[in-house]
C-alpha positions as CSV (number, residue, x, y, z in Angstrom):
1,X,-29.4,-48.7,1.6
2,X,-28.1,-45.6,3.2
3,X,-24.1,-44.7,2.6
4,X,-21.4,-42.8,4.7
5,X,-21.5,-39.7,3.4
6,X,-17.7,-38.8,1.4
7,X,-15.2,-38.7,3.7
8,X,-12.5,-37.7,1.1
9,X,-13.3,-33.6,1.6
10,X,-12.5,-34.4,5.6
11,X,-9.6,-36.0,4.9
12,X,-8.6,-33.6,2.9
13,X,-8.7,-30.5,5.3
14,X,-8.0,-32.3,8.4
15,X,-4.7,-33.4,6.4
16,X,-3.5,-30.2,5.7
17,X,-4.6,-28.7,9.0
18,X,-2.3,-31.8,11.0
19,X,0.9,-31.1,8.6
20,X,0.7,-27.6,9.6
21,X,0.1,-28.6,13.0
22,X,3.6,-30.8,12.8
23,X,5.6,-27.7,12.5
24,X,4.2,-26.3,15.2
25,X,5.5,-29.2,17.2
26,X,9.4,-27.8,16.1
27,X,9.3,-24.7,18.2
28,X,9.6,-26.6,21.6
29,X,12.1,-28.6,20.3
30,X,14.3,-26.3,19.6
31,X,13.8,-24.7,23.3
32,X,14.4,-28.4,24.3
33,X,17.6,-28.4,22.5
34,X,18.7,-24.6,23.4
35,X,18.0,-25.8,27.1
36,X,19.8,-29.5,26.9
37,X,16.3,-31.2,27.7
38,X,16.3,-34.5,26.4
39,X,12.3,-33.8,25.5
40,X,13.1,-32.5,22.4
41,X,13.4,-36.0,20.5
42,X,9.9,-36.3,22.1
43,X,8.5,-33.2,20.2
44,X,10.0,-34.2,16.9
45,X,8.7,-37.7,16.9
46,X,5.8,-36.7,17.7
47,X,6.2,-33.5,14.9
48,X,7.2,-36.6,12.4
49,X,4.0,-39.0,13.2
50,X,2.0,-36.3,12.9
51,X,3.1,-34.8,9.9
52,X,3.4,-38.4,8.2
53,X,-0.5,-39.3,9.3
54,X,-1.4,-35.8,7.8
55,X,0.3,-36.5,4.5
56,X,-1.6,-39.9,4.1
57,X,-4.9,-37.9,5.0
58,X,-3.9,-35.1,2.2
59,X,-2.8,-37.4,-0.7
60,X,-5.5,-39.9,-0.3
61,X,-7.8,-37.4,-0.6
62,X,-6.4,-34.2,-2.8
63,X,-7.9,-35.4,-5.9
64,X,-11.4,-34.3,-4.7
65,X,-13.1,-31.7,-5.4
66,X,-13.5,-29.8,-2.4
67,X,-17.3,-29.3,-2.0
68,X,-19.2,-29.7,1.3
69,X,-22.6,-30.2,2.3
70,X,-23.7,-29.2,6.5
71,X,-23.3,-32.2,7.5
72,X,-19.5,-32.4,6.5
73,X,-19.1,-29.3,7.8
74,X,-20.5,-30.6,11.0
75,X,-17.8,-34.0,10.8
76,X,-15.0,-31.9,9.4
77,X,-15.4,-29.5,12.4
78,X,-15.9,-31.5,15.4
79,X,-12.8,-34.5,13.4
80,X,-10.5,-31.2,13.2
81,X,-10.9,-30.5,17.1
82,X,-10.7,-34.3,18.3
83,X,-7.5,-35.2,15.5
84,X,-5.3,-32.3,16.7
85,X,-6.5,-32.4,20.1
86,X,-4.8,-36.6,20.0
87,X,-1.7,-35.5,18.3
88,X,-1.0,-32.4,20.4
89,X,-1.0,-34.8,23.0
90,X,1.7,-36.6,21.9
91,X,4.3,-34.9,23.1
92,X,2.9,-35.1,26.7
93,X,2.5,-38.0,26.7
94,X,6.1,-38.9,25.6
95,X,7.4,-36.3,27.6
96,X,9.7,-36.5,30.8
97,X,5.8,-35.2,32.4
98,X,5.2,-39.0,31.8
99,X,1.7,-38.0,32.0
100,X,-0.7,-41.0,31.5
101,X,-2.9,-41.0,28.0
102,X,-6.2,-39.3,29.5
103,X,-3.8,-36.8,31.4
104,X,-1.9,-35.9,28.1
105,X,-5.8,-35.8,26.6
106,X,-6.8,-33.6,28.8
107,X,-4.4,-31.1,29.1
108,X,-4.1,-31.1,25.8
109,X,-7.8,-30.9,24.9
110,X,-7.3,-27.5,28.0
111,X,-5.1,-26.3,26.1
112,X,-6.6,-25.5,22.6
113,X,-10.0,-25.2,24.0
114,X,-8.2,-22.1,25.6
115,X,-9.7,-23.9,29.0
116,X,-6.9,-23.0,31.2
117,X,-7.5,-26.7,33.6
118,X,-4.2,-28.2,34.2
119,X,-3.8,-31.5,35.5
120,X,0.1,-31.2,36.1
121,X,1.9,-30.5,39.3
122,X,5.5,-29.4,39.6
123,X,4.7,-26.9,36.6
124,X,7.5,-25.1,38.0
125,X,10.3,-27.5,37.4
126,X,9.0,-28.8,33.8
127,X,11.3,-28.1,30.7
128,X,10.8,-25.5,28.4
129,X,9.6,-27.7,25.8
130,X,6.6,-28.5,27.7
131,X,6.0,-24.6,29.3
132,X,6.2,-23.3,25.7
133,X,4.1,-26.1,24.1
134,X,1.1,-25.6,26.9
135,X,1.1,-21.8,25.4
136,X,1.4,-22.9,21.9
137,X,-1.4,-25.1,22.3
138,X,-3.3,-21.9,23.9
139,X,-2.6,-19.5,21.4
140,X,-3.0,-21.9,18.0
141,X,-6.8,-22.9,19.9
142,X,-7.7,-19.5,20.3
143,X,-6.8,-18.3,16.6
144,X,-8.7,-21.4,15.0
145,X,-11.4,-20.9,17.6
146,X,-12.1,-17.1,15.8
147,X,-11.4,-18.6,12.0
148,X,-14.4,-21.3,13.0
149,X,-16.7,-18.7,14.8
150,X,-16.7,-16.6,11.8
151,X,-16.6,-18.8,8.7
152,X,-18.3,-22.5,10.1
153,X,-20.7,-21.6,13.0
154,X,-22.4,-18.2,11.1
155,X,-23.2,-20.9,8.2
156,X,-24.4,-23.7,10.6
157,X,-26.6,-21.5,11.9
158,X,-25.1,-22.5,15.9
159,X,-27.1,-21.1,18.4
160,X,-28.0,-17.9,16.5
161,X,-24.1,-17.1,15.3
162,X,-25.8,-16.7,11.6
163,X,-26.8,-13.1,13.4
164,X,-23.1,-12.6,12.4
165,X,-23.0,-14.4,8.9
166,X,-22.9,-11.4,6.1
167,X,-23.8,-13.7,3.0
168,X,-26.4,-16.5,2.5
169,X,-23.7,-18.7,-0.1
170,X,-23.3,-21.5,-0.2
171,X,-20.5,-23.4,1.9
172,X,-19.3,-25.7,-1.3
173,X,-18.0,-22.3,-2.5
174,X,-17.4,-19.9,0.0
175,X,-15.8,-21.7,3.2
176,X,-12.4,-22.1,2.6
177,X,-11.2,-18.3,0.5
178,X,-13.4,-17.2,3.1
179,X,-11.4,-19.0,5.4
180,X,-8.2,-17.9,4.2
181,X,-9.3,-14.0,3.4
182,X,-10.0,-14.1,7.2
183,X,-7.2,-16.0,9.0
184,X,-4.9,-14.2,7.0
185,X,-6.2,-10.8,8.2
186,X,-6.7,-12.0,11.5
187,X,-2.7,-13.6,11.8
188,X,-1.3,-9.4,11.5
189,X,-3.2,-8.7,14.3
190,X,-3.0,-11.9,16.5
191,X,0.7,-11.3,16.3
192,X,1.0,-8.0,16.8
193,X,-1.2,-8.2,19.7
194,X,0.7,-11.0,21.0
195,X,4.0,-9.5,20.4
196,X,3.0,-6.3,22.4
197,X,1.8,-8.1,25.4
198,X,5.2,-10.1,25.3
199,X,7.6,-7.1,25.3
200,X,5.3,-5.4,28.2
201,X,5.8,-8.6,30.1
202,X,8.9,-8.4,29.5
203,X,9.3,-4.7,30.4
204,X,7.0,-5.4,33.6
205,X,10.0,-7.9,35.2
206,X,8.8,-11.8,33.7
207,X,11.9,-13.6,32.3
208,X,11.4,-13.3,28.2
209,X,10.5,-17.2,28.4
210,X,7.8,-16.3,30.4
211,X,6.5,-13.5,29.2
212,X,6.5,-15.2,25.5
213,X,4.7,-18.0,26.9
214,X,2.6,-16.1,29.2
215,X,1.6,-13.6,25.9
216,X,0.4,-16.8,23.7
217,X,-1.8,-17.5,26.6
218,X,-2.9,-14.1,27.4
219,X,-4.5,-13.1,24.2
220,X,-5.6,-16.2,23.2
221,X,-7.6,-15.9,26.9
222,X,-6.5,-19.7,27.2
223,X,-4.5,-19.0,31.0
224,X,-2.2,-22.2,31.2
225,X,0.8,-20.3,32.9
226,X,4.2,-21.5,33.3
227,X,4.2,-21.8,37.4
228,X,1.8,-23.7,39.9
229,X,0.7,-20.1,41.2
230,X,0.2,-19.1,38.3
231,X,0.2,-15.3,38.2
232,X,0.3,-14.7,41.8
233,X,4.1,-16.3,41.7
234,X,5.0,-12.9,40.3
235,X,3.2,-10.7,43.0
236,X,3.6,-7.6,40.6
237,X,1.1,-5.0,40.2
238,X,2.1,-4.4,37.1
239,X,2.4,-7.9,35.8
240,X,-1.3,-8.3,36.9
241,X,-2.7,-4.7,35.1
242,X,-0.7,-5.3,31.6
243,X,-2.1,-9.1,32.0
244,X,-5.7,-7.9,32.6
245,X,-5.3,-5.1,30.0
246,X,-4.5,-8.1,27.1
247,X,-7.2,-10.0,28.8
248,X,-9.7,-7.4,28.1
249,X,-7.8,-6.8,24.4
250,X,-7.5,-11.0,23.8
251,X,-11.9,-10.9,24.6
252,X,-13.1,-8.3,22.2
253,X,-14.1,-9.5,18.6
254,X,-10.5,-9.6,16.5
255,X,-12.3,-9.1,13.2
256,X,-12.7,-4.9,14.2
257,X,-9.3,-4.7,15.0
258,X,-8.7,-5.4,11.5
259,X,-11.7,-2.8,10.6
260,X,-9.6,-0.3,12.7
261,X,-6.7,-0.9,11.1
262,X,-8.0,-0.1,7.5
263,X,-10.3,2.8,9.0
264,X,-13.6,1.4,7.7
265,X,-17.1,0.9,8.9
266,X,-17.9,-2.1,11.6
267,X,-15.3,-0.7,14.6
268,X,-16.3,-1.8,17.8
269,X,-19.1,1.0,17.8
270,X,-21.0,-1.0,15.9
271,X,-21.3,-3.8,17.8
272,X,-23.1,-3.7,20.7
273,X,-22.2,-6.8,22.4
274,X,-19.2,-4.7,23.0
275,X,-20.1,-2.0,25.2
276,X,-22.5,-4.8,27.1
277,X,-19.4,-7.1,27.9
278,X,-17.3,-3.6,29.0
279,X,-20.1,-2.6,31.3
280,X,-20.8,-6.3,33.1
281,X,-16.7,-6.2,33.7
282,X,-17.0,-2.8,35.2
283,X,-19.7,-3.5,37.5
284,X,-18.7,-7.3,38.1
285,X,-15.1,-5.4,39.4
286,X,-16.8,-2.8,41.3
287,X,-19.0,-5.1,43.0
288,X,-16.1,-7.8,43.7
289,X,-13.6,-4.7,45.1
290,X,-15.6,-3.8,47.6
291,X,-16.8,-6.6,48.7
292,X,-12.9,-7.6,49.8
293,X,-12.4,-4.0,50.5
294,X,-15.3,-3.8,53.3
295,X,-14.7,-6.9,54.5
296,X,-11.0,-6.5,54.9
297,X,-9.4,-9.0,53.3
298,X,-7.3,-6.3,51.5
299,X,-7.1,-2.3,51.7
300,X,-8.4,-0.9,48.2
301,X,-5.6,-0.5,46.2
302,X,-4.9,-4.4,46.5
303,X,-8.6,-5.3,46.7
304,X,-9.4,-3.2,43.5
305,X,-6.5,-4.9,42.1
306,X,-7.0,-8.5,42.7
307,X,-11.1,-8.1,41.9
308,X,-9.9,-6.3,38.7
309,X,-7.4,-9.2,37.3
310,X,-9.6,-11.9,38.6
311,X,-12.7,-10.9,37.3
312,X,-11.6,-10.6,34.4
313,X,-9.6,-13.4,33.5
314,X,-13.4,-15.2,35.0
315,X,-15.7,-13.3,32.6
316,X,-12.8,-13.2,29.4
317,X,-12.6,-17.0,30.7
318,X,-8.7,-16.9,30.6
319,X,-8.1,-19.1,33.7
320,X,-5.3,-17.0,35.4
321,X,-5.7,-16.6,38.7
322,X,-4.0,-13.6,41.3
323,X,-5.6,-15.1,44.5
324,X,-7.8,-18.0,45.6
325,X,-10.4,-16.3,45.3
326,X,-12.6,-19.3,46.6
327,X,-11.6,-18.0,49.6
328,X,-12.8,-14.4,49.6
329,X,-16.7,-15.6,51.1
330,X,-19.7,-17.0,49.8
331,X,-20.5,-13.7,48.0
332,X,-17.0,-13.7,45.8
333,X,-17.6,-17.8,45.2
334,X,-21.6,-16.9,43.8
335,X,-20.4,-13.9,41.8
336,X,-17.9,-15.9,40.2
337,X,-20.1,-18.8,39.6
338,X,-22.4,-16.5,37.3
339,X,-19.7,-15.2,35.5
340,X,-19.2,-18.6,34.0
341,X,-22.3,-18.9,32.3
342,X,-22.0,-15.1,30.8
343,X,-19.1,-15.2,28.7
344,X,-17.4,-12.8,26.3
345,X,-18.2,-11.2,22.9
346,X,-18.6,-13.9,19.7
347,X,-15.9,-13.6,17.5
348,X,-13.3,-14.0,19.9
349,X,-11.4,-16.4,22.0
350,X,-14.0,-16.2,24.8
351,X,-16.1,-18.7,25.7
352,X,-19.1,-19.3,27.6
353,X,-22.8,-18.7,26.1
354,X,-21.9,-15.1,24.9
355,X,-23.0,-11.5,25.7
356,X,-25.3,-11.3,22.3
357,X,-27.6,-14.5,23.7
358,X,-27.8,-12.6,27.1
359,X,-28.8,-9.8,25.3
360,X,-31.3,-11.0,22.7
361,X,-32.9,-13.2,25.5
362,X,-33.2,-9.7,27.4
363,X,-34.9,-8.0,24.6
364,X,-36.8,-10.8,24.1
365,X,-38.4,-10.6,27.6
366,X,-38.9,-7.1,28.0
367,X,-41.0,-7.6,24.3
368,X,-43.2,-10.4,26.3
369,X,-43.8,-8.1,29.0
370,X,-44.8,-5.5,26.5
371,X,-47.4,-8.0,25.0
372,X,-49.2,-8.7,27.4
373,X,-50.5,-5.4,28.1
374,X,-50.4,-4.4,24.6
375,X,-51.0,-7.9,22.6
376,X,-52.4,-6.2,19.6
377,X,-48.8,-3.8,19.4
378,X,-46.3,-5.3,16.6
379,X,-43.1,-5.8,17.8
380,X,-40.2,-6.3,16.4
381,X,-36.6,-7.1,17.3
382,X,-32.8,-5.7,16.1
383,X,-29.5,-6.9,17.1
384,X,-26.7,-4.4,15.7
385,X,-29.3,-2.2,13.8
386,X,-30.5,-5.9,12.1
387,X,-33.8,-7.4,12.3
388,X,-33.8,-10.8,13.8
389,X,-35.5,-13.0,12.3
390,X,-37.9,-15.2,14.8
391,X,-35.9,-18.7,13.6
392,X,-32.5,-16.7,14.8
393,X,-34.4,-16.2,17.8
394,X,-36.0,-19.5,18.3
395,X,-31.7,-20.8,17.7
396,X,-30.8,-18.6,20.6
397,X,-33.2,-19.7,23.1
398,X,-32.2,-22.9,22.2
399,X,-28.7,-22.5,22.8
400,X,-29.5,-21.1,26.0
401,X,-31.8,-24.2,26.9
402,X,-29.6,-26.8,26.0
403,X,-26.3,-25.1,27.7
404,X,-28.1,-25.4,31.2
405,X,-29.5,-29.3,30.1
406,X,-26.2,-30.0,29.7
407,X,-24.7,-28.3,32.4
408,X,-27.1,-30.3,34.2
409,X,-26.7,-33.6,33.2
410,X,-23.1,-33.2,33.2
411,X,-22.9,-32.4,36.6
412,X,-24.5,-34.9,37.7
413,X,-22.9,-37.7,35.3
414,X,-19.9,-36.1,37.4
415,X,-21.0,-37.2,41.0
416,X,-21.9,-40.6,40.0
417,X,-17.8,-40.8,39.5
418,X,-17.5,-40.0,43.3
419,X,-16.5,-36.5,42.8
420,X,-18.3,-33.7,45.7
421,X,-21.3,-31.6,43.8
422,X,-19.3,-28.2,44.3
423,X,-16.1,-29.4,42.9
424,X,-18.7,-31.4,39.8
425,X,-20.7,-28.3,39.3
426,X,-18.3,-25.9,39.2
427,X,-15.9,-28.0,37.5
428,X,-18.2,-28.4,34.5
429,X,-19.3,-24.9,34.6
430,X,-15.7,-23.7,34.3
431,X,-15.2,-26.7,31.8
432,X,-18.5,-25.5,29.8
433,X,-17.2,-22.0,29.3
434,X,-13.6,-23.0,29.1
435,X,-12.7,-20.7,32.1
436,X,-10.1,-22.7,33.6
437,X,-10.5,-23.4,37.8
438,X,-13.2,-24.5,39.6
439,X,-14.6,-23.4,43.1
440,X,-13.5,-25.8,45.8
441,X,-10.6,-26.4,47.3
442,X,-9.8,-29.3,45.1
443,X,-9.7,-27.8,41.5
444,X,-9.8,-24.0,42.5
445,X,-7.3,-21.4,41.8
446,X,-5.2,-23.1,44.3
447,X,-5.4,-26.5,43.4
448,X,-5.5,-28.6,39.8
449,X,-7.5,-31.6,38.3
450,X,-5.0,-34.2,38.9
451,X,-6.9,-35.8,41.9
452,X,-10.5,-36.1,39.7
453,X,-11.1,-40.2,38.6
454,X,-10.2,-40.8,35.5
455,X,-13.3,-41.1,34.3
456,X,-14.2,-37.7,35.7
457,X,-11.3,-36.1,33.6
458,X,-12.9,-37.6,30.0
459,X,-16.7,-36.2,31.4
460,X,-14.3,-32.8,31.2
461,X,-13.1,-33.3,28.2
462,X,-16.0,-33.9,26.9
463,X,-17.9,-30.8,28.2
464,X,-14.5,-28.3,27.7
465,X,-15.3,-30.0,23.4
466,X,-18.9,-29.1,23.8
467,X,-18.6,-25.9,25.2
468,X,-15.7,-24.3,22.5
469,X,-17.7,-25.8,19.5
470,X,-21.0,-24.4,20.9
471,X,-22.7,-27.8,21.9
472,X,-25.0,-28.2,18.6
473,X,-21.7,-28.9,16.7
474,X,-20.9,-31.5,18.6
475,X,-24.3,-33.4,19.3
476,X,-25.0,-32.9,15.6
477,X,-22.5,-35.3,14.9
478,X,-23.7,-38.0,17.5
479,X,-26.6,-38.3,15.2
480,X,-26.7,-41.1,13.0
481,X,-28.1,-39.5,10.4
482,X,-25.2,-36.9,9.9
483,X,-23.2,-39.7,8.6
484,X,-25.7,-41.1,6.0
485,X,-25.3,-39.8,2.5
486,X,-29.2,-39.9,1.4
């Protein structure tokens, strides 16, 4: 008879990972209590339950010996997402929002998937405690989203990510100092970076509420702003270009910021998933700016400036948005549309199916071509100066395969709930990549999601979970034989 497989290492981490969590929960309320918003005894509650569940978790459990096999990896990943994804809803759902459970799931599930969908209305008028908690949940997302790309997924093998994966140990022994060595380098420069875009925001004319909130969702790429218009409420050039600039700084892989910092080998010019993801923006921008320019929606200096922040918060998939840009023609709409499914670089915030895929399915087809004129010629493939093996390969294909299935099937899951096939493509496209709006009217830069069914909204949640956790994580665990200890 097959048994569950031990639980007690899950418990364990997801324990310790929902006490830190609590405190997190602390910061709003004490901008509830600063502004006289009655939401603060909201926020600690829900800071109290959560820390109390955690502690059950960790002292039922901190006796074992922390050793895990793949497929508790696989539980412990996709259990750490769903658990603090529940509690962070909490407070939303407690709140004077009086959002209803699947709302509160939602936006909280937008939130640290760094999705940018909002489901609220009024965002203008909400109190502190709920502006800064949206942000919070951004930029805590985004930072465990790098810790998980560059510890779990690399040893999962997800879709190829083991390209990035510098050691063949085993996980038992190497996932969590590994974990630590690297969150704790990556915190310095998460702040920093965070701190800079806040006093530039500051400098540029936001309120400092704003621009603190507005920095924990700009480099994180997450986008959940503090107004309905989102960034257009400012109407400030230079709001817009320091926003894109941290955009562009929030997308790049955070690990060579920290080789930059100590001066060593494996900077950005050794990756070259960087330079790919710089030149697609360039030309996405160019392309979009005159497009509006020549077809005079704006004169340049706006048009280069709106295609500019746009585009990038598409491809960085941020979720800000300048203008509706739905409404720019059919050209803007399709160009925006790809730039879902390309993504940023892996080893960041970004989401989508990521520029090294893109790339290695590139090389991959100009080698077919090559073969069949020359099928006797031995060819070989190299990502970053590294052989890829043909199993890396065979993983990124697969990836690539499977995104589209399930864009597929998702879209259409999403028109049997009565929602219109541009607002269900694009809404599970956007929700896919985690890039915030859709295309029509509906759930475009202009509107929100709070009109979808409910059942709609949990199709979205489910497909903003697959999309940060790189699909295979997720329908590993649907398998019954993940859970069987053999």
């Amino acid at each position: 008879m097959n048994r569950l497989i031990d639980l007690k290492p899950i418990m364990y981490v997801t324990g310790m990972l929902l006490i830190m969590f609590s405190f997190a929960m602390v910061v709003p309320a004490v901008a509830d209590l600063a502004s006289n918003s009655p939401d603060w005894k909201a926020f600690l509650s829900a800071a109290a339950f959560t820390f109390f569940v955690g502690g059950i978790f960790y002292e039922a459990s901190r006796d074992q010996q922390m050793r895990l096999d793949r497929r508790q990896v696989y539980v412990l990943t996709v259990a750490s997402w769903i658990l603090i994804t529940i509690f962070g809803a909490l407070p939303l759902y407690f709140s004077v929002a009086k959002l209803s459970l699947t709302n509160a799931v939602f936006e909280s599930m937008s939130g640290l998937t760094t999705t940018g969908s909002t489901v609220l209305t009024g965002i203008d008028l909400l109190p502190p405690g709920v502006l800064l908690w949206r942000s919070l949940l951004n930029w805590i997302g985004g930072f465990g989203i790098v810790v998980t790309a560059l510890t779990v997924l690399p040893f999962l093998r997800v879709g190829g990510m083991q390209l990035f994966h510098s050691e063949n140990s085993d996980i038992s022994d190497k996932i969590f100092p590994q974990a630590g060595q690297i969150a704790g380098a990556l915190a310095m420069v998460y702040c920093v970076l965070t701190i800079a875009c806040a006093i530039a925001l500051d400098m540029a004319g936001m309120t400092p509420f704003d621009a603190i909130c507005h920095a924990l969702a700009t480099v994180s790429t997450g986008g959940l702003s503090t107004r309905d218009a989102s960034i257009a409420y400012y109407n400030s050039a230079s709001i817009e270009w320091i926003t894109t600039a941290f955009m562009i700084l929030g997308s790049l892989p955070i690990v060579y910021y920290v080789h930059v910092a100590r001066d060593t080998r494996g900077g950005w010019g050794s990756d070259r998933q960087v330079p790919v993801f710089l030149g697609i923006l360039l030309v996405s921008i160019i392309l979009m700016t005159l497009w509006i320019w020549l077809t005079g929606l704006y004169d340049f200096a706006d048009a280069l400036r709106h295609a500019a922040f746009n585009v990038t918060a598409v491809i960085t998939d941020t979720g800000y948005a300048s203008a509706d840009y739905t409404r720019w023609g059919p050209f803007a709409v399709g160009l925006v549309f790809i730039l879902f499914f390309v993504g940023g670089c892996a080893g960041s915030t970004t989401g989508g199916i990521k520029i090294f895929r893109w790339m290695l399915l590139y090389r991959a087809f100009l080698n077919q071509l090559r073969y069949q004129t020359q099928p006797h010629r031995v060819l070989s493939l190299k990502f970053n100066n590294r052989p890829v093996m043909p199993a890396e390969l065979t993983s990124v294909l697969m990836f690539i395969s499977l995104y589209f299935v399930s864009f597929g099937l998702l879209t259409l899951a999403l028109t049997l709930t009565g929602v219109d096939f541009l607002s269900a493509s694009s809404g599970i496209a956007s929700a896919m990549a985690n890039a915030g709006p859709g295309l029509s009217p509906a759930i475009g830069p202009s509107g929100n999601f709070s009109g979808m069914p409910e059942t709609a909204k949990w199709i979205l949640i489910f497909a903003m979970l697959a999309g940060r956790l790189e699909l295979l994580t997720l329908y590993t665990v649907l398998l019954p034989q993940t859970w069987r200890k053999f």
